[in-house]
C-alpha positions in Angstrom: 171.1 132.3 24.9 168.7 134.1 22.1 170.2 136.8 20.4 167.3 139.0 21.1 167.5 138.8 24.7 170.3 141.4 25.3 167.4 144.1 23.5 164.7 142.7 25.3 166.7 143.6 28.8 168.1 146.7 27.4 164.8 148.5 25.9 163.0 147.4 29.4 165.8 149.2 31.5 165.5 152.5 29.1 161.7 152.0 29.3 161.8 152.1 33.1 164.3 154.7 33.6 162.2 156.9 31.2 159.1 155.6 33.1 160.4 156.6 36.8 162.3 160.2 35.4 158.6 161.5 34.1 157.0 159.9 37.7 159.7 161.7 39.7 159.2 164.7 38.4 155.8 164.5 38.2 155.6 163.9 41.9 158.1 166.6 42.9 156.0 169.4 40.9 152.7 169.2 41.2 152.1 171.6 38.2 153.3 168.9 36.2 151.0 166.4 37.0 150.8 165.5 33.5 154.0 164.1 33.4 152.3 161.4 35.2 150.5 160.1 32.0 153.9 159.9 30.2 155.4 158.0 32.7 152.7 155.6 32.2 153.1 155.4 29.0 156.6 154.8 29.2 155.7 152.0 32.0 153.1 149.7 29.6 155.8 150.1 27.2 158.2 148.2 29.1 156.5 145.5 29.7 156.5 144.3 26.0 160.1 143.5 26.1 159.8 141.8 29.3 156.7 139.5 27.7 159.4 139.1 24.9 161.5 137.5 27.9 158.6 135.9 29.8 158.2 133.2 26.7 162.0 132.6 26.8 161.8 131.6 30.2 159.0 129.6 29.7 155.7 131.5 29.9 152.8 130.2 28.1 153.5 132.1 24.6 149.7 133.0 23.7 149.2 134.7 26.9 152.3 136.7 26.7 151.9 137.7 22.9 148.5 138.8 24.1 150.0 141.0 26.9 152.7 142.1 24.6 150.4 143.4 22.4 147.7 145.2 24.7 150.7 146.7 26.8 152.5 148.2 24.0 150.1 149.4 22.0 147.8 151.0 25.4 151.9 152.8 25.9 151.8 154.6 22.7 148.5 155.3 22.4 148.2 156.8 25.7 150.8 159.1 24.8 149.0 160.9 22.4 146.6 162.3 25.2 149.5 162.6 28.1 151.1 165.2 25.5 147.9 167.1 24.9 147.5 167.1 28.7 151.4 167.9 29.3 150.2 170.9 26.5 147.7 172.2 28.4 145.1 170.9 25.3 141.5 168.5 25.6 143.2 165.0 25.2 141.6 162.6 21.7 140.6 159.7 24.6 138.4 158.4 22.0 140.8 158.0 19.0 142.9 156.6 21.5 140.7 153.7 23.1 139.6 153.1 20.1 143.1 152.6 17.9 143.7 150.1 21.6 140.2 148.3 21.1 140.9 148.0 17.5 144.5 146.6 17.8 143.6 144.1 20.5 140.7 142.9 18.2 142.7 142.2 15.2 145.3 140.4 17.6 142.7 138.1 19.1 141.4 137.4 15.9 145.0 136.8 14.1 146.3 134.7 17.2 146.6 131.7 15.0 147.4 132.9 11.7 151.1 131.9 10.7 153.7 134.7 11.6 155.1 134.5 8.0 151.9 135.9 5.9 152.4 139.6 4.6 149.0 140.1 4.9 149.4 139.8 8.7 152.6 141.3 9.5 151.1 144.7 8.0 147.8 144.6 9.7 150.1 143.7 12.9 152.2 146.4 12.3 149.6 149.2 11.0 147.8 148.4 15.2 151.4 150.7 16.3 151.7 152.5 13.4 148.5 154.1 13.8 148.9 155.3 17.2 152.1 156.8 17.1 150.8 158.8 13.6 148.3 160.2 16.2 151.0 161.4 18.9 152.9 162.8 16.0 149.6 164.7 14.9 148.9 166.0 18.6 152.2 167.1 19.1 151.4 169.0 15.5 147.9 170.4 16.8 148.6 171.0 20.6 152.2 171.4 20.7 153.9 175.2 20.5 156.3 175.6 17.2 159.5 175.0 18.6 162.6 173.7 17.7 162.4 171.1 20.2 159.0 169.9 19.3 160.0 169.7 15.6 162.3 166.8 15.7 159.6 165.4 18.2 156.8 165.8 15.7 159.8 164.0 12.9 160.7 161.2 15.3 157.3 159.9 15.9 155.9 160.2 12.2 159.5 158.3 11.5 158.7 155.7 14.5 154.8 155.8 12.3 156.4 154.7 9.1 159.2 152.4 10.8 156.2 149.9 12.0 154.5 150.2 8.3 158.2 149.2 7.3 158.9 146.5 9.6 156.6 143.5 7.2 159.1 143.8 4.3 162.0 143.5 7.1 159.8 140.5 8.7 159.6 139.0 4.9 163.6 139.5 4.4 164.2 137.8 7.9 162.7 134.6 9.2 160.6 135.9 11.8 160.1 132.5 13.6 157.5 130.1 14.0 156.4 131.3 17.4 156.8 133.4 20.0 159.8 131.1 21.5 161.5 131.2 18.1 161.5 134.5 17.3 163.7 135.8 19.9 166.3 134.0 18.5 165.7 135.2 15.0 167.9 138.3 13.1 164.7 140.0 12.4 163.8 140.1 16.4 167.4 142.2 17.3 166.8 144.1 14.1 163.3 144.6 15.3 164.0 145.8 18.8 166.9 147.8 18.4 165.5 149.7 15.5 162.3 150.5 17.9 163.9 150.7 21.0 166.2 153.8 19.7 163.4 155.5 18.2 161.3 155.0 21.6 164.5 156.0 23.1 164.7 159.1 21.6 161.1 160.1 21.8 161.6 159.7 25.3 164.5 161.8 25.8 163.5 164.8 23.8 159.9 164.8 25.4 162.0 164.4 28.8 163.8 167.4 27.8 160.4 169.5 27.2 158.8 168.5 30.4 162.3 169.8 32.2 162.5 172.8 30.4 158.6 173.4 31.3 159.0 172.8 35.2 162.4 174.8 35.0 160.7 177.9 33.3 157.2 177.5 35.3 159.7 177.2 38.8 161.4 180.1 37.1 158.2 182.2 36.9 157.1 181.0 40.4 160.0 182.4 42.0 159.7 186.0 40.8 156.1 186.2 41.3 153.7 186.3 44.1 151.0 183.6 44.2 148.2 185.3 45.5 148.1 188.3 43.2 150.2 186.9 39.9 152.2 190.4 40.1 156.0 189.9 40.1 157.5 190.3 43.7 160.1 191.7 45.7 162.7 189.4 44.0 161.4 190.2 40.4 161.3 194.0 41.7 165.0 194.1 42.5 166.1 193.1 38.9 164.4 195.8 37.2 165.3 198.5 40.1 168.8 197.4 39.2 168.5 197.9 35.8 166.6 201.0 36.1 169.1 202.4 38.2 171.7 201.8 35.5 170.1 204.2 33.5 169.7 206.7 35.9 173.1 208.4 36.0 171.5 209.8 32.4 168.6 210.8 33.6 168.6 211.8 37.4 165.5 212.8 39.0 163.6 211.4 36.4 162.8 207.9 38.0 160.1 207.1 41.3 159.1 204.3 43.4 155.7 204.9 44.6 154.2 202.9 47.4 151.0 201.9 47.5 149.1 200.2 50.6 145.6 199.3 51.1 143.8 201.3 53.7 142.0 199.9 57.0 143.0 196.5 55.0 143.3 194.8 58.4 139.4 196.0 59.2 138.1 193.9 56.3 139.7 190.9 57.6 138.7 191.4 60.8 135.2 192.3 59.6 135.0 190.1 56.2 137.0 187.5 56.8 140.5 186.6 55.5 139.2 184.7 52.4 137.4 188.3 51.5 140.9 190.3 52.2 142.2 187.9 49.8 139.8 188.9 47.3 140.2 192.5 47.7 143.9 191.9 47.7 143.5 190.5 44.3 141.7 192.8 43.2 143.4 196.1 43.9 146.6 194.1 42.6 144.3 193.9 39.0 143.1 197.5 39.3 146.6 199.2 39.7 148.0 196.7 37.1 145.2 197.6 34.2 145.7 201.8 35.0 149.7 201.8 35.3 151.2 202.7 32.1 153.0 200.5 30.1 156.3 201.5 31.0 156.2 201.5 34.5 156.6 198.4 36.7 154.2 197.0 39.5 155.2 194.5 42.2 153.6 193.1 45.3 156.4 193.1 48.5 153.9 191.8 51.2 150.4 192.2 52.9 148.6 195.3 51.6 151.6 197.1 50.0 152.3 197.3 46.3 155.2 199.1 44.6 155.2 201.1 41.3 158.8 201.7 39.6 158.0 204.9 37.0 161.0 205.7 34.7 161.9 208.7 32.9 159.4 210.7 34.2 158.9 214.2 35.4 157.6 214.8 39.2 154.4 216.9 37.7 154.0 213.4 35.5 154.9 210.7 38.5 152.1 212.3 41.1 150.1 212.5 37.8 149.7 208.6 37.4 149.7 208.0 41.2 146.4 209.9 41.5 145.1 208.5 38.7 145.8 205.0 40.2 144.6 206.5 43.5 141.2 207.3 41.8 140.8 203.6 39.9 141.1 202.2 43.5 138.1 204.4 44.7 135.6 203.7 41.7 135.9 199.6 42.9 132.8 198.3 44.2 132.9 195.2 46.0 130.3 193.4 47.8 130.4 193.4 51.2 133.3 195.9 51.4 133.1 199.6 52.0 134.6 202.1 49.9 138.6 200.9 48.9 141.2 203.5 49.1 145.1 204.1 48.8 147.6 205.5 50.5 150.7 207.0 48.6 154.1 207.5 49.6 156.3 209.1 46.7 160.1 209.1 46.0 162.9 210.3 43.5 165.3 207.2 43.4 168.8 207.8 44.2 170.9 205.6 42.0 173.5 205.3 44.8 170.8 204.1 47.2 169.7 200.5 47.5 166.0 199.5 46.3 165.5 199.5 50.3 166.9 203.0 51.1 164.5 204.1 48.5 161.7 202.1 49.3 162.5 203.1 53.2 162.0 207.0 51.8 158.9 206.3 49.9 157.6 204.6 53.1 158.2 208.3 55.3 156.2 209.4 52.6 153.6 206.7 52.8 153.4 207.2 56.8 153.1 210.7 56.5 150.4 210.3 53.9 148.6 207.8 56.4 148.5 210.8 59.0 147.8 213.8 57.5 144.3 211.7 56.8 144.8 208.3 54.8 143.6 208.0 50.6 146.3 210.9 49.3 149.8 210.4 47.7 152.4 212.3 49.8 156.4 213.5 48.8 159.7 212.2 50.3 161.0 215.8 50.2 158.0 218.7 50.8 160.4 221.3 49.1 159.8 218.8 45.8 156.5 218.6 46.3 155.3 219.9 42.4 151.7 222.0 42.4 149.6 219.9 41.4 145.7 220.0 43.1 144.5 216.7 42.5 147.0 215.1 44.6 145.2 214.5 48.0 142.1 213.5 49.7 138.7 213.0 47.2 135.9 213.9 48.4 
């Protein structure tokens, strides 16, 4: 048996494995599609080994050092633009055809130049060299500065210099005569295993990225609501509980507000749902841009938004809730008559849960809806502060 073959099957399982792990998950989260192209790349890659294997077995040895070459090197360089794409960055599709048309050109023209010329082992080296110098330089340009990305960036300008290595190792070592030899050559095993744990652990710390990615981006998804972008009722919950925390310090200094959209179900009906969509979208931006800083907006459903305001006074609480309340009536949209707010107002109880509080903002909210819609209203009317520009606008 060569000695090489054991590498040759081992670096095509890793290579497949790697392959179907960025495929799966490419498949099972479709914003991370580009995951897809590393797969790929992973996938051409494995089929060098196997050509390696193909000529042991008996395949005609200048087709398979053809497909070798053309499948190995279109693996790396493809994965220089499936990590700009995986980055969210314009992909180098031309450097990268063109280091594949280059290398494929130089094979076709060296196929029967003997193995054991220095001259050729670096020109056949530099075709793999080159393109993983230009993964390492994407992850560089398009990659963010992380830890992770670091020894990335170090592996594959290692794996760049390994190949410009690997003709002094090929002049050390008999290489072989031909493709049938040289799987039974030292220089094959040293050549395979050497490239097959870099590959290896490009693979895994790339794999590691795209997890952490679709973990954080699943992450995100999950405390925010789609339609809007605004965090949502789960999101809401963690910083009502650690509002509440602080509240034993300062009681009756921290509201939930909540706002709903009214006659919202008149512009669907009227407008279409694709149009209550919009308007959705943008009263979420509208209430977002005038909040202040400190105080936390969240969508819980429909037409209703909800504002968390800590350490504030009551005089300043209604203060921003008008003022929001009057951003929602200066919107103009096409097609849409005049947009306006209802406002139901609450002190939170720190031993109440978020919906006992919300469920006494919402008596306010109803009562605001009846005593003539587009006015913020009280929980409590004895609490009520003096203030004239809460209410209806002319």
């Amino acid at each position: 048996m060569p000695q090489a073959l054991l590498p040759f099957i081992m670096n095509t399982m890793i290579a497949v494995m790697l392959a179907a792990s960025f495929l799966l998950i490419a498949y099972l989260n479709p914003k991370a599609r580009a995951a897809r192209w590393i797969g790929l790349s992973f996938l051409f890659g494995a089929m060098e080994p196997v050509s390696n294997m193909a000529v042991v077995f008996g395949a005609d040895a200048q087709t398979m050092r053809i497909v070798a070459t053309a499948c190995f090197l279109t693996g790396l360089a493809i994965l220089s633009p499936a990590l700009s794409l995986f980055h969210g960055s314009r992909p180098m599709w031309a450097a990268a055809f063109c280091l594949i048309a280059a290398g494929m050109a130089y094979r076709i023209a060296t196929l029967d130049t003997p193995r054991d010329y220095l001259w050729y082992q670096v020109g056949f080296q530099l075709c793999f060299a080159l393109p993983a110098a230009l993964c390492a330089f994407t992850v560089w340009r398009h990659a963010r500065a992380t830890a992770l990305n670091r020894v990335l960036l170090w592996l594959l300008a290692i794996t760049s210099l390994h190949f410009l290595l690997k003709p002094l190792v090929a002049m050390r070592w008999n290489t072989g005569a031909n493709e049938a030899e040289f799987a039974s050559t030292t220089y094959a095993i040293v050549s395979q295993v050497s490239s097959g744990l870099l590959l290896l652990g490009i693979g895994l710390f790339i794999l590691i990225s795209v997890l952490q990615t679709v973990v954080q981006t699943n992450h995100a998804e999950a405390r925010h609501d789609h339609l809007t972008g605004l965090p949502n009722r789960r999101a809401l919950q963690e910083v009502f509980d650690a509002l509440v925390q602080a509240t034993p310090q300062r009681p009756g200094r921290d509201f939930l507000a909540i706002f709903d959209l009214d006659h919202f179900k008149r512009i669907n009906d009227n407008c279409g749902h694709d149009k209550g969509d919009q308007v959705l979208r943008e009263i979420a931006a509208c209430l977002d841009r005038n909040r202040p800083a400190s105080a936390h907006l969240a969508r819980i459903g429909g037409e209703e938004f909800i504002l968390l305001l800590a350490d504030q006074s009551m005089e300043g609480a209604a203060s921003v809730c008008e003022t929001l309340r009057l951003a929602v009536r200066q919107l103009a949209l096409p097609d849409v008559d005049r947009l306006t707010v209802s406002i139901g107002l609450a002190t939170i109880r720190a031993d109440d849960s978020l919906a006992e509080n919300m469920r006494r903002a919402d008596q306010a909210l109803y009562a605001a809806k009846n005593n003539g819609r587009d006015r913020c209203e009280f929980a409590s009317p004895e609490t009520r502060p003096r203030l004239s520009l809460v209410g209806r606008s002319s």
